[in-house]
Kinemage of the C-alpha trace (Angstrom):
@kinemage 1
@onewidth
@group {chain A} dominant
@subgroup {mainchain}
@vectorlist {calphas} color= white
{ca unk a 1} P 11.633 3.458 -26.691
{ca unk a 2} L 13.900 2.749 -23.824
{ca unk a 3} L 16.372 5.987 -22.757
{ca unk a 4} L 19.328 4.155 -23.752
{ca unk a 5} L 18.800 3.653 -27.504
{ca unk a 6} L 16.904 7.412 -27.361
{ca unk a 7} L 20.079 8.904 -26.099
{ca unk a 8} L 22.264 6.698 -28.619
{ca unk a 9} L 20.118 8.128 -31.705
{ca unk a 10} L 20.398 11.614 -30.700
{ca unk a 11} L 24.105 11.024 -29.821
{ca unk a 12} L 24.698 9.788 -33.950
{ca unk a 13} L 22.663 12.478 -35.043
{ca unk a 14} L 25.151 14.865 -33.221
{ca unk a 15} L 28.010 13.066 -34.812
{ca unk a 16} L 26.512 13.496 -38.176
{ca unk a 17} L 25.686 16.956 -38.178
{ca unk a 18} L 29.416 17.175 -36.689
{ca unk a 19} L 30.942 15.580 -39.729
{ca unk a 20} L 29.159 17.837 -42.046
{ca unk a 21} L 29.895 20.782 -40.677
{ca unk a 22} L 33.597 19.348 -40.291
{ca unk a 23} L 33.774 18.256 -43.999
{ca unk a 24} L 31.235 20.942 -45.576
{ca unk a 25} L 31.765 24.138 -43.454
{ca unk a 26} L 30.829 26.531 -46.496
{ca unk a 27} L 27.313 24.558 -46.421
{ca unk a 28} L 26.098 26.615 -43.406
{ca unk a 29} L 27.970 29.618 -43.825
{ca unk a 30} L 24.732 31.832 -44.689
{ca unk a 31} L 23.335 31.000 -41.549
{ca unk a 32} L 24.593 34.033 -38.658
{ca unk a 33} L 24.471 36.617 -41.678
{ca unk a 34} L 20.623 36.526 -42.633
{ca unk a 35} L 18.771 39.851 -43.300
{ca unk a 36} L 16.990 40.473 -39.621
{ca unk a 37} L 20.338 39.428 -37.523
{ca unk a 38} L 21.283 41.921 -35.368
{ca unk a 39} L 25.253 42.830 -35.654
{ca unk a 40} L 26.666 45.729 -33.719
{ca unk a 41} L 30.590 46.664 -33.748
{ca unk a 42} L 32.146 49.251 -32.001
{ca unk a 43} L 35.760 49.906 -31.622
{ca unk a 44} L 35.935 47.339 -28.395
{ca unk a 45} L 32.642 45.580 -28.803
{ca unk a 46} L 30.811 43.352 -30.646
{ca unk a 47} L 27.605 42.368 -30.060
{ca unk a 48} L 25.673 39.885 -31.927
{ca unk a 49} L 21.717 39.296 -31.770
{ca unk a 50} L 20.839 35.990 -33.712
{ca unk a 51} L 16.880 36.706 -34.379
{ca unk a 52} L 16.219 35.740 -37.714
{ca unk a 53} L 18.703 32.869 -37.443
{ca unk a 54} L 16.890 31.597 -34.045
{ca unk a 55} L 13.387 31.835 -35.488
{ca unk a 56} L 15.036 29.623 -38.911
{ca unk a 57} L 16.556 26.877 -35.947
{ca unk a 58} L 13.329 27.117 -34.070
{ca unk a 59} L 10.899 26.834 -37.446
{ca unk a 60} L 12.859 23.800 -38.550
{ca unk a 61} L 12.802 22.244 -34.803
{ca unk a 62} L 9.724 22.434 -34.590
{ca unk a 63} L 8.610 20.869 -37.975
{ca unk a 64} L 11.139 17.598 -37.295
{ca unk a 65} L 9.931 17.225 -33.799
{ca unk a 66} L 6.237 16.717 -35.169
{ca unk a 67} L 7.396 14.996 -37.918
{ca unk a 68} L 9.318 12.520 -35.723
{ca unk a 69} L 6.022 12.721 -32.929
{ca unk a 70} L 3.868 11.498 -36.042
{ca unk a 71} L 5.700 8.717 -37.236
{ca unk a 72} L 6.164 7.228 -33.541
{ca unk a 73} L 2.202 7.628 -33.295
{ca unk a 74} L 1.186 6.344 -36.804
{ca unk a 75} L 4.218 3.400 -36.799
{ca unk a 76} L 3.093 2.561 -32.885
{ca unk a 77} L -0.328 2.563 -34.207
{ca unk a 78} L 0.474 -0.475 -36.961
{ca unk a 79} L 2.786 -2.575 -35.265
């Protein structure tokens, strides 16, 4: 696939995700306070440490990018 049309795809699934969250914001609004996220505040700080929220983005990355890998292989495979 050229870099053109790869960078056009990922540019409408950025716009998509963008509506949602635009239209639906109380869709995602579990994800930040899962059990395992770190959440510290102080009279002048706050500090915030993602980790079970990261591993969630990472676990679901992961599964689409092979998911996407094996339909390029098995549709490149047919054609």
């Amino acid at each position: 696939m050229e870099l053109g049309r790869l960078l056009i795809l990922w540019g409408l699934i950025l716009v998509g995700v963008g509506v949602v969250l635009v239209l639906a914001p109380k869709l995602f609004a579990w994800f930040g306070h899962l059990p395992g996220d770190i959440r510290i505040e102080r009279d002048n700080v706050r500090v915030y440490i993602p980790v079970t929220s990261m591993l969630v983005v990472s676990l679901l990355l992961t599964v689409g990018l092979n998911l996407i890998a094996w339909l390029m292989r098995w549709w490149g495979g047919k054609v």
